[in-house]
N, C-alpha and C positions, 0 to 999 in steps of 0.2 A: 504493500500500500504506500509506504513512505517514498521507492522508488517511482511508482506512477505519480505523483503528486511533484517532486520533482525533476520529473521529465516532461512535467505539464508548463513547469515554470521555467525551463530555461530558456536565455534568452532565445529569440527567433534568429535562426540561422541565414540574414541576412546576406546573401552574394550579390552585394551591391556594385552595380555597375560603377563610372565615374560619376561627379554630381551633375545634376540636372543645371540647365542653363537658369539664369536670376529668372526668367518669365514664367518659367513652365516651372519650377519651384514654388515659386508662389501661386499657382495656380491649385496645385496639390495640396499646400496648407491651405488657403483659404477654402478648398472642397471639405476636405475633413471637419474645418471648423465649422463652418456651415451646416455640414449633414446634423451633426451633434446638436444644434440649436430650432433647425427647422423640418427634421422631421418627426412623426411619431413612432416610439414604438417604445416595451417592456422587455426588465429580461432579469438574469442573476447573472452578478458577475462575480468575481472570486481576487481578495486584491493581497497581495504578499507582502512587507517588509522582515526583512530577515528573516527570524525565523517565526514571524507571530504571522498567521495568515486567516482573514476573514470572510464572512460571504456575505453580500450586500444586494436588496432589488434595485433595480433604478426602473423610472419610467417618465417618460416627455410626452409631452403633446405641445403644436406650437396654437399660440394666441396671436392672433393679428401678423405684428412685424417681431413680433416676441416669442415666449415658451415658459411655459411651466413645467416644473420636474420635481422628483421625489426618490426622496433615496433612501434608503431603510435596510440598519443591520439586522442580519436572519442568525446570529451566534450575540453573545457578551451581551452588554448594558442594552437593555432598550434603545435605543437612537434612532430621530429620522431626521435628516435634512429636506425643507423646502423654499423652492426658490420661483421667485418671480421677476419681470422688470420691475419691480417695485421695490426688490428685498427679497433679504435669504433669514431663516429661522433655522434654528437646532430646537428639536423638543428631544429632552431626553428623557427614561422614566424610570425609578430606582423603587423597584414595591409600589407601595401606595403615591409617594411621590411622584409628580412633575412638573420638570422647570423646562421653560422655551426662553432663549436667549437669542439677538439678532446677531447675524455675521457679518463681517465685514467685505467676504467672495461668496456668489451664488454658485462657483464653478466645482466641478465635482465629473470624474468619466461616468461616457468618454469624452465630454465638455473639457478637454483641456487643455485646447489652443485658444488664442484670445480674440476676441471678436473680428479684430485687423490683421489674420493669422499672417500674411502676406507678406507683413515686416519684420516677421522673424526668418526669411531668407537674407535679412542683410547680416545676420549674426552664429545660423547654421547654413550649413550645405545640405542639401537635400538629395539623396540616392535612391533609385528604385532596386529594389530585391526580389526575390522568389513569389510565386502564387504559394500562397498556405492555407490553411483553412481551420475556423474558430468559430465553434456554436454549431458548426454544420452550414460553415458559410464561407465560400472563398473572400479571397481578399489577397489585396498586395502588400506586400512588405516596402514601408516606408520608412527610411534611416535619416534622423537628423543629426549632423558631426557635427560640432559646436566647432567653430574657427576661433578659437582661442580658450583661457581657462577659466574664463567665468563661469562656465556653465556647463551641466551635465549632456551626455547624449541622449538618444530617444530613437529606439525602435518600434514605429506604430504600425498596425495592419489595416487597411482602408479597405472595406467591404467594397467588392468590386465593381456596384453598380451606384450604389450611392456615396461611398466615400466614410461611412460610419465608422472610427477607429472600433475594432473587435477588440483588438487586443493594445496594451501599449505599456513598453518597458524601457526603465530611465536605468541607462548604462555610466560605468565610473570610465577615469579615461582609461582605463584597460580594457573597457568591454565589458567587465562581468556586471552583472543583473545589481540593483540597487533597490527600486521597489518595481512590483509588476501588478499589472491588473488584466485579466481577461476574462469575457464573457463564456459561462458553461451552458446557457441559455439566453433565447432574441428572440424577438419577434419584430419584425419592421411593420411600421402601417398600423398596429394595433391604435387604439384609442382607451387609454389610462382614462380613467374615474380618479377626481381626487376634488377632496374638501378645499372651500375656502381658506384660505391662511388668513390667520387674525393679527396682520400687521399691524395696523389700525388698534388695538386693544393692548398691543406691549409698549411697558414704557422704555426708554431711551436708555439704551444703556454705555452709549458710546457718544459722542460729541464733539463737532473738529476745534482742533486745536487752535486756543485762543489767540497764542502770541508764543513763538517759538522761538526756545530758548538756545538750541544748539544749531548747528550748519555743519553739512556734510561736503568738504573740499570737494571729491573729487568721487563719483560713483564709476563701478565698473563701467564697459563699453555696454550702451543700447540698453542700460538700466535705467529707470527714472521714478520719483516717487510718485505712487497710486493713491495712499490713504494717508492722514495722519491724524491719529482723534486720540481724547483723554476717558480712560474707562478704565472699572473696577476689574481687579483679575484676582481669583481667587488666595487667598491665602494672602492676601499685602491690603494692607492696613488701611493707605491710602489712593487719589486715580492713578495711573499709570500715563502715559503717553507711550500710543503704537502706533509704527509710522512703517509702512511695507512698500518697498523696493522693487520692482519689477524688469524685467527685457517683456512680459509677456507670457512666459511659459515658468521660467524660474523666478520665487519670490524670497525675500529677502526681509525679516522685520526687525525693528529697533525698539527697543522698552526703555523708556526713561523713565526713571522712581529719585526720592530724595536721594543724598546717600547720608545716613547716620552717622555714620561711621567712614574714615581712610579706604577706598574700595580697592581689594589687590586684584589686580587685572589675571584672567581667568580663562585659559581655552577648555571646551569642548566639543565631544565627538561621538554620536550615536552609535548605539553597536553596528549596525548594517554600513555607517560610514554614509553615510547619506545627506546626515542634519550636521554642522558644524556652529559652533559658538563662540562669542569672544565677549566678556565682559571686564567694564575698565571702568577709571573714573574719571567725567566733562567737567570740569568746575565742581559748582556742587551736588552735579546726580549722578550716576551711576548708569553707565550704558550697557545694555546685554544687545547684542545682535546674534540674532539668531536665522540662520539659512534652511532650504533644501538645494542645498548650492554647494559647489567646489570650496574649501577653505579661501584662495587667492582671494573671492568674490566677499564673503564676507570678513575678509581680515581688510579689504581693503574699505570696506564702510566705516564697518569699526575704528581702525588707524586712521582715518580721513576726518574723522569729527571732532567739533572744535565749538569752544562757547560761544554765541552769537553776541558779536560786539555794538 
């Protein structure tokens, strides 16, 4: 059993020609991003990091120029994300308990190029690969090689007629598997049922940042700041300020908290190697930057930040 399961996750054996030219690159990402947002369908898909692996439903239907989707863990804690053009919610449920909290990304696979998927040809390469086949569905093997160290790779498989990633797996620079997600069931076309989201009825729990007190020199290439709001995070006393980093695909966030106390500057590194961290201290707060990024990418947010004069 252990053998099949992973044999089910290894990376896709990519025989990737040369890259695709800048036009027809960007045509292939923005198809992919696309299929994931406009059209409908259900499924289970099954997502890995290291060695903890979960099984999750997903299911979209598009609204208007928009989509609604729904994502819900089938093992551990209760969990479902839902997401609108409006706003994204986590309800989670512990027994009798439940709390819903807003997010700050509605993205979630196989949503996980970003709307303008197109602009991330200026920062991977894009190769076509092998026909494979995921859910009982061909698809092409599509390889993104990051052109520098900012940022992880990504071996996606594009359902062959619509473009739908089945499957998609974020490579270190050796190539080996870092976290994977692939569909064990799809249905395309289907039409999901799903409740109202009670955005409207939750209060506020994030808030954009008043007056900002640090400044970051120098961000990686084709990164740029998406969010940055002040909000309560479990276990700290006080708000926090979270500010996330972006090219697009890879995100990058920054916590600012008082600092009490002299802060000694801090690396960290996820078992699977995946998530990196660095906290240090800006004048008087205490920065954590924390990635699903190469170290370079976040040691250089980190080291670039500076009190705002």
């Amino acid at each position: 059993m252990r053998t099949a399961w992973f044999l089910l996750f290894l990376p896709l054996a990519a025989q990737a020609a040369d890259p695709l030219p800048a036009g027809e690159a960007a045509v292939w990402l923005q198809r992919m991003a696309d299929s994931a947002r406009r059209m409908s369908y259900e499924g289970v898909f099954v997502f890995r990091n290291g060695p903890e692996m979960h099984t999750l439903s997903v299911a979209n239907r598009p609204v208007g120029q928009s989509s609604e989707s729904r994502l819900k863990a089938l093992d551990g804690m209760q969990r479902e994300v839902r997401c609108t053009q409006a706003g994204a919610i986590t309800v989670m449920s512990d027994g009798a308990q439940v709390r819903m909290e807003k997010r700050l990304s509605g993205r979630h696979f196989p949503d996980l190029l970003p709307a303008n998927a197109a602009s991330l040809a200026n920062w991977y390469a894009v190769k076509l690969g092998e026909t494979a086949r995921v859910a009982g569905l061909d698809c092409t093997e599509v390889e993104l090689v990051p052109k520098d160290v900012f940022r992880w790779g990504y071996i996606l498989c594009a359902e062959k007629n619509s473009g739908l990633p089945l499957k998609a797996v974020m490579v270190n620079e050796a190539g080996l598997p870092l976290t994977q997600f692939s569909f064990a069931e799809l249905k395309l076309g289907a039409t999901p049922r799903m409740d109202p989201m009670p955005l409207s009825d939750m209060p506020e729990t994030a808030r954009p940042v008043a007056s900002e007190r640090v400044t970051v020199t120098a961000l990686p290439p084709g990164y740029a700041r998406i969010a940055a709001v002040s909000r309560q995070l479990p276990n700290k006393p006080g708000q926090v300020e979270h500010w996330v980093f972006s090219d697009g695909l890879t995100h990058i966030s920054l916590f600012l908290e008082h600092a009490a106390k002299p802060v000694e500057t801090m690396k960290g590194q996820s078992r699977p190697g995946d998530i990196h961290m660095l906290t240090r201290q800006v004048g008087s707060l205490q920065a954590t930057v924390l990635g699903n990024a190469p170290w370079p990418a976040v040691e250089q947010v980190a080291m670039g930040l500076e009190v705002r004069k």
